[in-house]
C-alpha positions as a Markdown table, in Angstrom:
| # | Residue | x | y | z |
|---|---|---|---|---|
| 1 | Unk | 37.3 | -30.9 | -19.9 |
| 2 | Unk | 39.9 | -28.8 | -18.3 |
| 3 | Unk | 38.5 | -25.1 | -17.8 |
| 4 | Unk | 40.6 | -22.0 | -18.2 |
| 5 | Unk | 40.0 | -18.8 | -16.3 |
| 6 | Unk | 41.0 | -15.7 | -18.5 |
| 7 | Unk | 40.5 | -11.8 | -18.1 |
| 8 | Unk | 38.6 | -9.7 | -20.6 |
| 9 | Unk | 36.8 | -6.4 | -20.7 |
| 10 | Unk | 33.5 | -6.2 | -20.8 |
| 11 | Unk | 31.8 | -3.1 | -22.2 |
| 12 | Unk | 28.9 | -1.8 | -20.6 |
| 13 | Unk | 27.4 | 1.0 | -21.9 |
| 14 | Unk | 25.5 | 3.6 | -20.0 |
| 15 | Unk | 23.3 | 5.8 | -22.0 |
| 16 | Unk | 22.5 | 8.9 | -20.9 |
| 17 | Unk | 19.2 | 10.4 | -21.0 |
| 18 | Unk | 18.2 | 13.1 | -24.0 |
| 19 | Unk | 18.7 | 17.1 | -21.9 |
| 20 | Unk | 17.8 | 20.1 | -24.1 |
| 21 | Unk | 21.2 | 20.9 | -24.8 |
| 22 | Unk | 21.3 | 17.8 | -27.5 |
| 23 | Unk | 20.6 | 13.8 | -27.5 |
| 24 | Unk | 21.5 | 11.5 | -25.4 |
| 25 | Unk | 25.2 | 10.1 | -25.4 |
| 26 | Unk | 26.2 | 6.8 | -24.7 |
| 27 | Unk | 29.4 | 6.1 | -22.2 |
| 28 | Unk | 31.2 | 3.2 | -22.0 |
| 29 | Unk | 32.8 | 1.6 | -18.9 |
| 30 | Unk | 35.4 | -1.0 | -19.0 |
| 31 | Unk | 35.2 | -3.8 | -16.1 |
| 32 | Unk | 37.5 | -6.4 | -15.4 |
| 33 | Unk | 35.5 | -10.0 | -16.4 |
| 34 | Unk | 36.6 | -13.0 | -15.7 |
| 35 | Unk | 34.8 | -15.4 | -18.2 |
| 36 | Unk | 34.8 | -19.4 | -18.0 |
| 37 | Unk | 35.7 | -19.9 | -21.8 |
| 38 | Unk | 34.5 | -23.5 | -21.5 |
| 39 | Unk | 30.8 | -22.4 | -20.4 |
| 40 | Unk | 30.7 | -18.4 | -20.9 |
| 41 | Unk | 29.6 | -18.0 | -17.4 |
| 42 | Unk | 31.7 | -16.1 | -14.9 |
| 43 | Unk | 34.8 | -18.3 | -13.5 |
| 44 | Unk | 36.1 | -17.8 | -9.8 |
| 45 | Unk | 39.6 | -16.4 | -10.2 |
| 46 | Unk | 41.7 | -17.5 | -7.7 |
| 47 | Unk | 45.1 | -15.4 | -5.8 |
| 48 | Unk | 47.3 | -17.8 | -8.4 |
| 49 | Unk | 46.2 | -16.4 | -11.4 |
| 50 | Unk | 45.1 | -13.1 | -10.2 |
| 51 | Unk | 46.1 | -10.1 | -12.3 |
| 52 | Unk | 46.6 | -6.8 | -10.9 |
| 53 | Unk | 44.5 | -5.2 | -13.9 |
| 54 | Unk | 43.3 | -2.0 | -13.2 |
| 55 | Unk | 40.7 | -0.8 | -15.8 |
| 56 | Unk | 40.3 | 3.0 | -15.0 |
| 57 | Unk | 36.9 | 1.7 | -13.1 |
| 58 | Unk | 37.9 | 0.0 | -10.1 |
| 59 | Unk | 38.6 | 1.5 | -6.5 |
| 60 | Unk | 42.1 | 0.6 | -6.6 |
| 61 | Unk | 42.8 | 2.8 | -9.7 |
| 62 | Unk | 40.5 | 5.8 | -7.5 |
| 63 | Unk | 43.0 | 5.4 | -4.8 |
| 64 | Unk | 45.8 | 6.3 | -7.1 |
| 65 | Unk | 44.2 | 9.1 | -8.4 |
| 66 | Unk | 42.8 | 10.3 | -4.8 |
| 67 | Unk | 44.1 | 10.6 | -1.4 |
| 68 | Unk | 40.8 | 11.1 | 0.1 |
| 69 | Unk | 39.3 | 7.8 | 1.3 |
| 70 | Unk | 36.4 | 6.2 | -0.5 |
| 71 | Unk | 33.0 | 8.0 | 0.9 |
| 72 | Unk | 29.9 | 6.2 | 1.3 |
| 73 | Unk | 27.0 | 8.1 | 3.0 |
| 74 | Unk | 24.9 | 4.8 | 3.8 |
| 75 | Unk | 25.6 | 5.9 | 7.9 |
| 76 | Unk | 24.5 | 2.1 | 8.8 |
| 77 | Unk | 27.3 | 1.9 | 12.7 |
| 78 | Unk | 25.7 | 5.0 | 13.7 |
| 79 | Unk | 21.6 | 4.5 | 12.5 |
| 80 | Unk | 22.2 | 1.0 | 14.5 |
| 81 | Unk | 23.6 | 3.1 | 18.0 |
| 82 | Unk | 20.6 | 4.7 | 17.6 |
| 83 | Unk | 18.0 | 1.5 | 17.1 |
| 84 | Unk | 20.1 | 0.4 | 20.1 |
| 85 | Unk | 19.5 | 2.9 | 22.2 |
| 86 | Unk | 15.6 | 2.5 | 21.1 |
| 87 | Unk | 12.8 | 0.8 | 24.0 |
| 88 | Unk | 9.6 | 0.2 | 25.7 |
| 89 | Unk | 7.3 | 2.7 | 24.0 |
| 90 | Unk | 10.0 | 4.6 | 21.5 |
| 91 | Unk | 10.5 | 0.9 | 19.7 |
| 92 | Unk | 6.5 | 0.3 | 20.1 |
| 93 | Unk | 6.2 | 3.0 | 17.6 |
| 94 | Unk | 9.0 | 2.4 | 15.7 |
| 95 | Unk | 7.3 | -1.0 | 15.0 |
| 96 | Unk | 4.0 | 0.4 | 14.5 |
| 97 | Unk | 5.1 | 1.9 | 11.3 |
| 98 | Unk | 6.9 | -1.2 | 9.9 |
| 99 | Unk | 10.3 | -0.9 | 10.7 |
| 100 | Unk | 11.1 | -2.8 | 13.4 |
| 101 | Unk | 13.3 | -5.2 | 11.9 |
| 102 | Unk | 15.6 | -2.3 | 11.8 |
| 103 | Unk | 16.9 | -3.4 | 15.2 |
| 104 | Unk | 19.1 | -6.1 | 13.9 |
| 105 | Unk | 21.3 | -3.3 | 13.1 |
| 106 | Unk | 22.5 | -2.9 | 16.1 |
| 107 | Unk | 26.1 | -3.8 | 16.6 |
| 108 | Unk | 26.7 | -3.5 | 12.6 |
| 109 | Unk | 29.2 | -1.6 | 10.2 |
| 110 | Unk | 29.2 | -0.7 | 6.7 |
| 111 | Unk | 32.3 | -2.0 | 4.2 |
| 112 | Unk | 32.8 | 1.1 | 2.8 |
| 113 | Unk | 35.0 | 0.7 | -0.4 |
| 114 | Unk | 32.7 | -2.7 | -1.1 |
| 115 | Unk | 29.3 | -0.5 | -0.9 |
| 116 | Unk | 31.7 | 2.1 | -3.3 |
| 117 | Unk | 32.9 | -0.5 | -6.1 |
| 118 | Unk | 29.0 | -2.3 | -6.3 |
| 119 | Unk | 28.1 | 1.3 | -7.1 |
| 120 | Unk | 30.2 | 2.2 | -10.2 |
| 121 | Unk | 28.9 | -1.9 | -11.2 |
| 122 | Unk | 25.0 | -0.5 | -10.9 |
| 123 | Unk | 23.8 | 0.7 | -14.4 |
| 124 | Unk | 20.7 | 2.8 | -13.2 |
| 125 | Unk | 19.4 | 3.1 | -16.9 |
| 126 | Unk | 18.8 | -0.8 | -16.5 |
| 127 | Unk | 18.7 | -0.9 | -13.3 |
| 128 | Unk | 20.8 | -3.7 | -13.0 |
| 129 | Unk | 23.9 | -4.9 | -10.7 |
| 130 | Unk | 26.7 | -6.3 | -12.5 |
| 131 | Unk | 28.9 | -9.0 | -10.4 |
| 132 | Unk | 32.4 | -9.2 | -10.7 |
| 133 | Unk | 32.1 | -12.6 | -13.2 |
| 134 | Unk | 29.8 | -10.1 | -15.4 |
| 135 | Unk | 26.7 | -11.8 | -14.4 |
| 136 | Unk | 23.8 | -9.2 | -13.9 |
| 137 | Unk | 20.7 | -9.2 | -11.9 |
| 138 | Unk | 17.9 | -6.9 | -12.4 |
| 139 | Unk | 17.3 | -5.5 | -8.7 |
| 140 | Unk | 13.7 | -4.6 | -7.8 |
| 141 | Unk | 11.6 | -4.0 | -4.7 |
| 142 | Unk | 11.0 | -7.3 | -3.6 |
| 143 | Unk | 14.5 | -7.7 | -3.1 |
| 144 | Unk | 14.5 | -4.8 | -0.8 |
| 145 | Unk | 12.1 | -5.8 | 1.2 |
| 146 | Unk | 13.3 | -9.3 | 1.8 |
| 147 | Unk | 17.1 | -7.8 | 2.6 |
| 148 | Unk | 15.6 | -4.7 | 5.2 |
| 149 | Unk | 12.2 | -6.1 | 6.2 |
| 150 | Unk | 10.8 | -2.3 | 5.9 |
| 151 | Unk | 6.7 | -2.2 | 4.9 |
| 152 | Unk | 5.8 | -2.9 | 1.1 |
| 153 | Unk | 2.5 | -1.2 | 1.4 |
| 154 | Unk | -0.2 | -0.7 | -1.7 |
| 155 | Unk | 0.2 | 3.0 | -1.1 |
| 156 | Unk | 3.3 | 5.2 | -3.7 |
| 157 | Unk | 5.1 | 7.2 | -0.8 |
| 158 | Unk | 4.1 | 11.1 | -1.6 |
| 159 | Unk | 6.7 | 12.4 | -4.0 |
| 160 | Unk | 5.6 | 16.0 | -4.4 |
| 161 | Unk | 4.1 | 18.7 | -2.0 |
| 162 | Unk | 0.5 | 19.8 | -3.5 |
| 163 | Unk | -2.7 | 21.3 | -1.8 |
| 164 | Unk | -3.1 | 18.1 | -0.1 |
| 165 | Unk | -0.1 | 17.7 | 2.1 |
| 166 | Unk | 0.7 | 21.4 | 2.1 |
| 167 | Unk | -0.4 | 22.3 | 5.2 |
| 168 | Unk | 1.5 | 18.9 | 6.8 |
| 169 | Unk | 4.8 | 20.1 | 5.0 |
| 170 | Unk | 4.5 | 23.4 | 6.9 |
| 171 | Unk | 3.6 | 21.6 | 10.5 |
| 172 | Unk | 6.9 | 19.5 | 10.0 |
| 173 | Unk | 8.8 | 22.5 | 9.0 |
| 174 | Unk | 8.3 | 24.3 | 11.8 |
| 175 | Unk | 9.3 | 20.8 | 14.0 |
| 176 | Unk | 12.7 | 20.6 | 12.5 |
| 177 | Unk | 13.9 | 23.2 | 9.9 |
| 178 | Unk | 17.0 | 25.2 | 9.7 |
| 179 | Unk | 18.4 | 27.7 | 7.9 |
| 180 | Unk | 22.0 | 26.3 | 6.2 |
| 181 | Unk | 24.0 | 28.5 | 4.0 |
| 182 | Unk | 20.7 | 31.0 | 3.7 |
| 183 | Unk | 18.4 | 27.9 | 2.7 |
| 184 | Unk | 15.7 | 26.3 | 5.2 |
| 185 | Unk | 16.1 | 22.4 | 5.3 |
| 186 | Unk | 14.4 | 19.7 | 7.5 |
| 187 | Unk | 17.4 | 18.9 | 10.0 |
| 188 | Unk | 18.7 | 15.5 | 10.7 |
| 189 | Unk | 20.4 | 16.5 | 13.8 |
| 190 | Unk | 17.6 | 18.0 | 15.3 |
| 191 | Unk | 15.1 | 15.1 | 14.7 |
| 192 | Unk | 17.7 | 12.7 | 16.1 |
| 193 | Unk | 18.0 | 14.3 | 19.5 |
| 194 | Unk | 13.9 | 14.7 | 19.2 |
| 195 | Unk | 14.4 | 10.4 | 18.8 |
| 196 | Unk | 16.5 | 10.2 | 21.8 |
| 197 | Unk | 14.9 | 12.7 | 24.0 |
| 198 | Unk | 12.5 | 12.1 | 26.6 |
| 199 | Unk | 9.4 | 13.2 | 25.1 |
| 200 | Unk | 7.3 | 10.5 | 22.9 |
| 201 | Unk | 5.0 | 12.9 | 20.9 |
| 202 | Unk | 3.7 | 10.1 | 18.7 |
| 203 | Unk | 3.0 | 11.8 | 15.8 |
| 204 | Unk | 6.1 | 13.9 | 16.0 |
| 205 | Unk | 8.1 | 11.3 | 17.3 |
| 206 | Unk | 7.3 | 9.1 | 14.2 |
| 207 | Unk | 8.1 | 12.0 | 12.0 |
| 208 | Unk | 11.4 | 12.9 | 13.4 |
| 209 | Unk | 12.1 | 8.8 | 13.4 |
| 210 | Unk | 11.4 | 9.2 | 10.0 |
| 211 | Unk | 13.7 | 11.9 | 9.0 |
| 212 | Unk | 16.4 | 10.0 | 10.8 |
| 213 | Unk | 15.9 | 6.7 | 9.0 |
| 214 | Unk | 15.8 | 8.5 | 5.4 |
| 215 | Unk | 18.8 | 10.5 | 6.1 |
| 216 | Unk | 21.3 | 8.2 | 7.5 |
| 217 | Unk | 20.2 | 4.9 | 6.1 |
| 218 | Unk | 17.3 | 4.6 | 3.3 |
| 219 | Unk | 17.8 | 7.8 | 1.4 |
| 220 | Unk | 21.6 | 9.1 | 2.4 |
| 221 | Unk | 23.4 | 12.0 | 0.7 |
| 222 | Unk | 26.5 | 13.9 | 0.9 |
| 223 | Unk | 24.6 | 16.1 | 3.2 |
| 224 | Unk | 25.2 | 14.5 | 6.6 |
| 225 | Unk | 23.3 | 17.2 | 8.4 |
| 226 | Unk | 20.2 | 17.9 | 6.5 |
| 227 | Unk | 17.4 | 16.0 | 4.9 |
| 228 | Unk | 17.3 | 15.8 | 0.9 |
| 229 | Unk | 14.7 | 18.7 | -0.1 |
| 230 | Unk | 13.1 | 16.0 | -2.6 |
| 231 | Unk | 12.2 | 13.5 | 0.8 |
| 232 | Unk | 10.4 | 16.5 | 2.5 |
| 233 | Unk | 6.9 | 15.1 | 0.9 |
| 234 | Unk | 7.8 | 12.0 | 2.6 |
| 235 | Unk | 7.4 | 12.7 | 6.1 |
| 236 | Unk | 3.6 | 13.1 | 5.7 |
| 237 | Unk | 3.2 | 8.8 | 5.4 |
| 238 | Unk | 4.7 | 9.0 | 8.9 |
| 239 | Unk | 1.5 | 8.6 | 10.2 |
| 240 | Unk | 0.4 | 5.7 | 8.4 |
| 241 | Unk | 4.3 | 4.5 | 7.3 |
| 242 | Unk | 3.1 | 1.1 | 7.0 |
| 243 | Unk | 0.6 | 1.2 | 4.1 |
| 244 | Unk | 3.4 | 2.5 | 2.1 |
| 245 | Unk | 6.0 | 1.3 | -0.7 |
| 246 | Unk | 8.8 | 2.3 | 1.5 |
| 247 | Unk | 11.1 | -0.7 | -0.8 |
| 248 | Unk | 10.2 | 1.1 | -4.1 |
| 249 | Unk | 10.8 | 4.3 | -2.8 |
| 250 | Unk | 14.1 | 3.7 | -1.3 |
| 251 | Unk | 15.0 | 1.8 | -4.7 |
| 252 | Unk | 14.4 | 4.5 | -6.8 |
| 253 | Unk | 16.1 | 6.6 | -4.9 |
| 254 | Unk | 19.0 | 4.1 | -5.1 |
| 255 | Unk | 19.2 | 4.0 | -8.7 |
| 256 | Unk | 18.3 | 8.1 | -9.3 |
| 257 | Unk | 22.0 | 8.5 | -7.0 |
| 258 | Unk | 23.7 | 5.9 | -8.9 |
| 259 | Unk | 22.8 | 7.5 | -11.8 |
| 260 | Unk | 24.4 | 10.8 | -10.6 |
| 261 | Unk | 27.5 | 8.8 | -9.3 |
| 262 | Unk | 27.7 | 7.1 | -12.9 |
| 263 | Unk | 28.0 | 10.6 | -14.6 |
| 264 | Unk | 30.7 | 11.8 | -12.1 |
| 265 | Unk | 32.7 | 8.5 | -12.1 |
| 266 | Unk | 32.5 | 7.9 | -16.0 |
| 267 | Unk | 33.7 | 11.9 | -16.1 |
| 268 | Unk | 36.7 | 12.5 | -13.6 |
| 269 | Unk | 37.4 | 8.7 | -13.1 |
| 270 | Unk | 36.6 | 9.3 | -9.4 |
| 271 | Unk | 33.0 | 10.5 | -7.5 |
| 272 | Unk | 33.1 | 12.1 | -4.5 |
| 273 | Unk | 30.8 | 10.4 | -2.8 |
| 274 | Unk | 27.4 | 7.6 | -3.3 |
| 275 | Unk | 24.2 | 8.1 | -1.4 |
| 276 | Unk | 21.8 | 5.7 | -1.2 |
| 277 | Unk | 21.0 | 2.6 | 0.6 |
| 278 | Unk | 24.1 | 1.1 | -0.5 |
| 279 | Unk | 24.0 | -1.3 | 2.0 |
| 280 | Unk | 21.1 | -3.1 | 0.8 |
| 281 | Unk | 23.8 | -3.7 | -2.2 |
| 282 | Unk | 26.0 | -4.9 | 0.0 |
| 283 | Unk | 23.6 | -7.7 | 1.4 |
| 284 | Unk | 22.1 | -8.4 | -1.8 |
| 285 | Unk | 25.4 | -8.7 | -3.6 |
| 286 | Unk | 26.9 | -11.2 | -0.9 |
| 287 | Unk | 24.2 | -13.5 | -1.0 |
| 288 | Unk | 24.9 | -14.4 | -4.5 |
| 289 | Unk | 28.2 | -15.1 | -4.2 |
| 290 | Unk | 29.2 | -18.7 | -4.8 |
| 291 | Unk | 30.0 | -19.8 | -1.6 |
| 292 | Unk | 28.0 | -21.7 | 1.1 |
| 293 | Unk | 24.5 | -20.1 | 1.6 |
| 294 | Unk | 24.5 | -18.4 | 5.2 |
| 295 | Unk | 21.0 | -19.5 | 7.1 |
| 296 | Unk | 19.0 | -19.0 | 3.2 |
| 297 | Unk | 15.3 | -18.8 | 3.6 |
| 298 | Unk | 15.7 | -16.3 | 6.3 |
| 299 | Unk | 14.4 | -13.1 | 6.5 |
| 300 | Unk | 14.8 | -10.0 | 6.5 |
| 301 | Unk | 18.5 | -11.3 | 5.2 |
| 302 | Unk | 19.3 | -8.0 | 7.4 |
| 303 | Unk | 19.1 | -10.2 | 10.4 |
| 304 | Unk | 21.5 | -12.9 | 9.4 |
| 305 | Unk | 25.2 | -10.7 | 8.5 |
| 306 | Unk | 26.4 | -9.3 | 11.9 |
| 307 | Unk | 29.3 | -7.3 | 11.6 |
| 308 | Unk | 32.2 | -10.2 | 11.2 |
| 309 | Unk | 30.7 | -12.0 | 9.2 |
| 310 | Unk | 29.5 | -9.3 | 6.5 |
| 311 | Unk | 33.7 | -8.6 | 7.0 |
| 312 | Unk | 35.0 | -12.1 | 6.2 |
| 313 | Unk | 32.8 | -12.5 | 3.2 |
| 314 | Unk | 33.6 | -9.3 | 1.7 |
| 315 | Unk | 37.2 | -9.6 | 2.5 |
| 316 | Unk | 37.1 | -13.2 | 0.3 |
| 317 | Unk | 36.1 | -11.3 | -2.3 |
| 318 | Unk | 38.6 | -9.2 | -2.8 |
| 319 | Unk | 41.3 | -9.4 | -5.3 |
| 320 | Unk | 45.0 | -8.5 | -5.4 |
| 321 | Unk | 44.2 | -5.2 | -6.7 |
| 322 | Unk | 42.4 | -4.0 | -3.9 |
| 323 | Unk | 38.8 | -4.1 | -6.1 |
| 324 | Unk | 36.4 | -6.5 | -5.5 |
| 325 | Unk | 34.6 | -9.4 | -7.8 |
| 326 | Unk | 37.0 | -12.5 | -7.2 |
| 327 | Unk | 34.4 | -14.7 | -6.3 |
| 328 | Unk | 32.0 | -16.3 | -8.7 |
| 329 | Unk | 27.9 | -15.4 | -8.5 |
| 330 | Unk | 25.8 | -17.6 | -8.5 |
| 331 | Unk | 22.2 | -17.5 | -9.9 |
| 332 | Unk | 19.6 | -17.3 | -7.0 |
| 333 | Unk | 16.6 | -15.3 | -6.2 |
| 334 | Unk | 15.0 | -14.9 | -2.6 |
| 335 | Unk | 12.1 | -17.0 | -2.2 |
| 336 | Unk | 13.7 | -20.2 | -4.3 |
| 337 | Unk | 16.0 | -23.0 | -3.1 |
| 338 | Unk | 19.3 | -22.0 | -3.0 |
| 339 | Unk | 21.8 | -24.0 | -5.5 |
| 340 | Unk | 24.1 | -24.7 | -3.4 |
| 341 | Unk | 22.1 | -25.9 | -0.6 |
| 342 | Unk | 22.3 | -29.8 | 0.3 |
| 343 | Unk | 19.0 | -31.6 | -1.4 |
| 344 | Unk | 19.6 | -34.9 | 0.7 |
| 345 | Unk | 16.5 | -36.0 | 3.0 |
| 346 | Unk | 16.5 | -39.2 | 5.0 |
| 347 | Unk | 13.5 | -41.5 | 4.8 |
| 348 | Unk | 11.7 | -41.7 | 7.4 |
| 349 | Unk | 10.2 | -45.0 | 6.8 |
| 350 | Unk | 9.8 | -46.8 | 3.7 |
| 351 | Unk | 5.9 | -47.4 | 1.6 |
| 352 | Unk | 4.0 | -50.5 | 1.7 |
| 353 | Unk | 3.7 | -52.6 | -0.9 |
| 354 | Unk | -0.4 | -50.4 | -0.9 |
| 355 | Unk | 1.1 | -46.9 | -0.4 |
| 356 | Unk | 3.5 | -47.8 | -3.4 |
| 357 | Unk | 0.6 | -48.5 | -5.8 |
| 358 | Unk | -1.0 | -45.4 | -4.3 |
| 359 | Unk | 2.1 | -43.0 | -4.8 |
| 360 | Unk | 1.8 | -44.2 | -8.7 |
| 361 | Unk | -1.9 | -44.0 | -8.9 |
| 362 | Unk | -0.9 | -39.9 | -7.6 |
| 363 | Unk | 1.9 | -40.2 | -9.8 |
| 364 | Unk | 0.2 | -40.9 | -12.8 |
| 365 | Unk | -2.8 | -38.3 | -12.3 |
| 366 | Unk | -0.7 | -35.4 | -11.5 |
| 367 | Unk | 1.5 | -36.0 | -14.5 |
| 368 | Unk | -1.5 | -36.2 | -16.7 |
| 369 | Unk | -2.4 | -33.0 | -14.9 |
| 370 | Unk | 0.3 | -30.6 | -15.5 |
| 371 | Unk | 0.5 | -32.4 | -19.1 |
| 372 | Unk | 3.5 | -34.7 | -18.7 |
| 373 | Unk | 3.8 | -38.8 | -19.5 |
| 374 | Unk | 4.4 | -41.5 | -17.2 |
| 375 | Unk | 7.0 | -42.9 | -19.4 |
| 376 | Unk | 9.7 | -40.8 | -18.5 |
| 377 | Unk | 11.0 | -37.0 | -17.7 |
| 378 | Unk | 12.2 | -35.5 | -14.9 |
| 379 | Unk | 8.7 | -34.1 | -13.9 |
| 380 | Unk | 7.8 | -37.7 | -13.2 |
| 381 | Unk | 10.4 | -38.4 | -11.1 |
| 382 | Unk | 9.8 | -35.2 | -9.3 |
| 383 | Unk | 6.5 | -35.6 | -8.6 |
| 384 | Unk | 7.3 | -39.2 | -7.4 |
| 385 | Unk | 9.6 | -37.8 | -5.2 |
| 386 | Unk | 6.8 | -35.1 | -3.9 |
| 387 | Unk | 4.3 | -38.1 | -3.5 |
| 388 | Unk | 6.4 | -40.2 | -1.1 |
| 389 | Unk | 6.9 | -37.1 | 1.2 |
| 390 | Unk | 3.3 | -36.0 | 1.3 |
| 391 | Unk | 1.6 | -39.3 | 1.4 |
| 392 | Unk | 2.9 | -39.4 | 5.6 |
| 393 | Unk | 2.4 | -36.1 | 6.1 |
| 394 | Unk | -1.6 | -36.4 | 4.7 |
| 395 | Unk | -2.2 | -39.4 | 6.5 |
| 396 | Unk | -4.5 | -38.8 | 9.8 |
| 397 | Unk | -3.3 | -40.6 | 13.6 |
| 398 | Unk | -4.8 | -43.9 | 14.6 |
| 399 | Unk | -5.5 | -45.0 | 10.8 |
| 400 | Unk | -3.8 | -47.9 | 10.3 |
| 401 | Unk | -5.0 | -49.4 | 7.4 |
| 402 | Unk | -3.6 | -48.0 | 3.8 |
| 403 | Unk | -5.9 | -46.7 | 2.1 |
| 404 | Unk | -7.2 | -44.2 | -0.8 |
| 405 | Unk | -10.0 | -42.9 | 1.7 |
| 406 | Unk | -7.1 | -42.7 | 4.5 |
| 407 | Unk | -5.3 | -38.8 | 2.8 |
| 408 | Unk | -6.9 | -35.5 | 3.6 |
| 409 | Unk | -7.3 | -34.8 | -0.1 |
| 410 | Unk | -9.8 | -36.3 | -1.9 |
| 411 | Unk | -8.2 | -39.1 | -3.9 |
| 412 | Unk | -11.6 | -40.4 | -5.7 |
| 413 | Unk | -12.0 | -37.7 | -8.1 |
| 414 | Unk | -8.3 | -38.7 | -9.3 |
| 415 | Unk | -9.1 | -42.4 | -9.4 |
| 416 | Unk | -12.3 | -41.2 | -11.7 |
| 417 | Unk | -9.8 | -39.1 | -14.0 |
| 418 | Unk | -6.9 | -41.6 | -13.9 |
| 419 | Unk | -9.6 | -44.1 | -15.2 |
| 420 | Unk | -10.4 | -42.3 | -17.7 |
C-alpha cells in the first residue's frame, strides 16, 4: 500500500498549575507533525516534500523574531576542558563520588539550537519529550543514568537547608560565596579555580567539584557565574555523592526549567534562555531516531557521541526550515534490543538427532511453564530458538555423549513435569 507523508498540527496542551491569583489555565502549542496516514505513526519526511512551515514554535520562527542567537546554558565544551585537565589524585576523587564517567566529555560540544528546539517539545507537566513525528516518551531517571553514568544512589539529594545540614551550609559558604548585586551566592568561578589549583583538600575539593558540575553541566542557569540558591543544600552529599539520586535530582531540575521555559516561550514566542541538563536531551533524543543504532547496549551512551558524530546526526535531522524533527523515532528503551539492530546469528554447529529430541523435551516444558501450547505461537518458536543456543553453551568439556544428565541445569525435574 503506497504511504503518504502529510503535515498537520498537533495540539499539545500544557496546563498550568492553580497560583492564588486564580485556576489553572491551559496553553496550547502548535507543532509541526508529520503523520504516516497509512499507520498513524510518525513518517520520515524527506528534503522533497519538505515544507517550510513555521508554526510560531519552532527555532526558525525565533530567529525571525530575535537577532540574539539561541542560548543554551548546558556549558558541556568547557565542563569537558576541565574533566580534561583532571588526573592522578584530582580524578581519584572525582571517581570516588560517582562521576567519573564524566571524562568522556572531553573533546565534546553542545548543538545549541538542537538542545533549544527539544526544549520547547518537553511538556514538564507530563514530563514527556515529544519527537518531531509526534511520538512521545515519558523521560525518567533511569534514562539519565544510562546517558551520563552519574551515581543512582537510595539516598534523595538534600533539597532544603534545616538544623541538620545548617552548620555544613555555613562551612561551604565561607569556601566559596560572594557578594553579586548586594546578594551572597556560592561562586562557580571560584570553585573552578579551587578544582584546578594545586591544593587537593578532599573534602573541599569534592565540594568545589561539586559546585562546578551542577553549575555548568547538571543543574545550569542563566547565571553563568553563580550557583542556583536552590542547589546550595546540595553540596552537603559531597561527601558521600555516591549514595545519592544524583539522576532524579538533575531530572527534576530538568523539567522544573522547562517548565519556566514553557511559560516564557508559550508567552513572547521566544525564551531567553533553557537551563538544565539539556544535553542529556540531546543524547537521549538521538538515540531514538530511526536510523542505524550507534554501538547500542553501551553505556553510559555519554561515551559513544564524540563531537562529529553528535554533529552529523543532528544535522540529518534538520529540516528546510532550520527546526529540527525530520527524522522518524523509533520506539526503543535502554536496556532492550534495539529494532533496528540485525537479529541474524550463525549456527555454530547443527543438533544431533538426541540433542533435537532434547531441545523439544525443553521445548515442551517451558511452554507448559509460562502457560503456552506446543501446537503453535510465536512463544514456541522463541523458546525453540533460545533452547538450540543454550543447549551448547550448558554442556560441560570432555562430555561426549548427549545426554539429559550432560546440562548444568537439572533436566529431571522437567522430564518428571513434562510426564505429567
Amino acid at each position: 500500500m503506497l504511504r503518504v507523508s502529510t503535515m498537520k498540527k498537533v495540539n499539545t496542551i500544557h496546563e498550568v498549575p492553580e497560583t492564588s491569583k486564580g485556576k489553572g489555565k491551559k496553553v496550547k502549542r502548535n507543532l509541526d507533525v508529520h503523520l504516516d496516514e497509512e499507520s498513524g505513526s510518525g513518517a520520515e519526511c524527506n528534503d522533497a516534500s519538505e515544507q517550510d512551515n513555521d508554526s510560531g514554535s519552532g527555532i526558525s520562527s525565533v530567529k525571525k523574531k530575535k537577532a540574539k542567537p539561541l542560548n543554551v546554558n548546558c556549558r558541556v565544551e568547557q565542563f569537558g576542558l576541565l574533566m580534561e585537565g583532571l588526573e592522578g589524585e584530582k580524578m581519584e576523587v572525582v571517581e570516588s563520588m560517582g562521576f567519573g564517567h564524566l571524562k568522556h566529555l572531553s573533546g565534546q560540544a553542545m548543538n545549541k539550537e538542537l538542545g533549544y528546539w527539544l526544549m520547547t517539545r518537553v511538556n514538564a507537566d507530563t514530563g514527556e519529550l515529544m519527537a518531531g513525528d509526534g511520538r512521545e516518551f515519558t523521560l525518567s531517571s533511569e534514562q539519565v543514568q544510562c546517558v551520563l553514568g552519574i551515581p543512582k544512589g537510595e539516598r534523595p539529594v538534600p533539597l532544603q537547608m534545616d538544623d541538620t545540614n545548617k552548620v555544613e551550609i555555613d562551612k561551604i559558604c565561607r569556601w566559596f560565596s560572594k557578594v553579586e548585586y548586594g546578594k551572597a551566592s556560592i561562586s562557580i568561578v571560584d570553585a573552578k579555580e579551587y578544582v584546578l589549583g594545586e591544593e587537593v583538600d578532599s573534602e573541599k575539593y569534592r565540594v568545589a567539584f561539586l559546585v562546578v558540575l551542577l553549575g555548568m553541566f547538571l543543574c545550569p542557569t542563566t547565571n553563568f557565574s553563580s550557583l542556583a540558591s536552590e542547589l546550595t543544600p546540595a553540596l552537603c552529599a559531597a561527601e558521600e555523592a555516591s549514595q545519592y539520586d544524583w539522576c532524579s535530582f538533575v531530572l527534576d531540575f530538568l523539567l522544573r526549567r522547562a517548565r519556566a521555559f514553557s511559560h516564557s516561550f508559550d508567552k513572547d514566542g521566544y525564551a531567553v534562555g533553557c537551563g538544565g541538563c539539556t544535553y542529556f536531551l540531546v543524547i537521549f533524543y538521538l538515540d531514538r531516531l530511526r536510523r542505524p543504532p550507534v554501538r547500542w547496549g553501551e553505556y553510559p551512551r555519554v561515551k559513544v557521541f564524540d563531537k562529529d558524530l553528535l554533529k552529523n546526526v543532528a544535522e540529518a535531522d534538520r529540516r528546510n526550515s532550520g527546526d529540527f524533527g525530520k527524522t522518524k523515532s523509533v520506539d526503543v528503551a535502554y536496556g532492550e534490543v534495539h529494532p533496528r539492530a540485525a537479529r541474524d546469528i550463525y549456527p555454530t554447529e547443527s543438533l544431533t538427532f538426541a540433542e533435537e529430541d532434547e531441545v523439544g523435551v525443553v521445548v515442551d516444558v517451558v511452554s507448559r511453564v509460562i502457560g503456552e501450547k506446543t501446537s503453535g505461537g510465536k512463544m514456541v518458536d522463541f523458546v525453540f530458538q533460545l533452547t538450540v543456543v543454550l543447549l551448547p553453551m550448558m554442556q560441560p568439556q570432555n562430555h561426549p555423549s548427549p545426554s539429559p544428565t550432560k546440562y548444568m541445569f537439572p533436566l529431571a525435574p522437567f522430564h518428571q513435569i513434562h510426564n505429567h
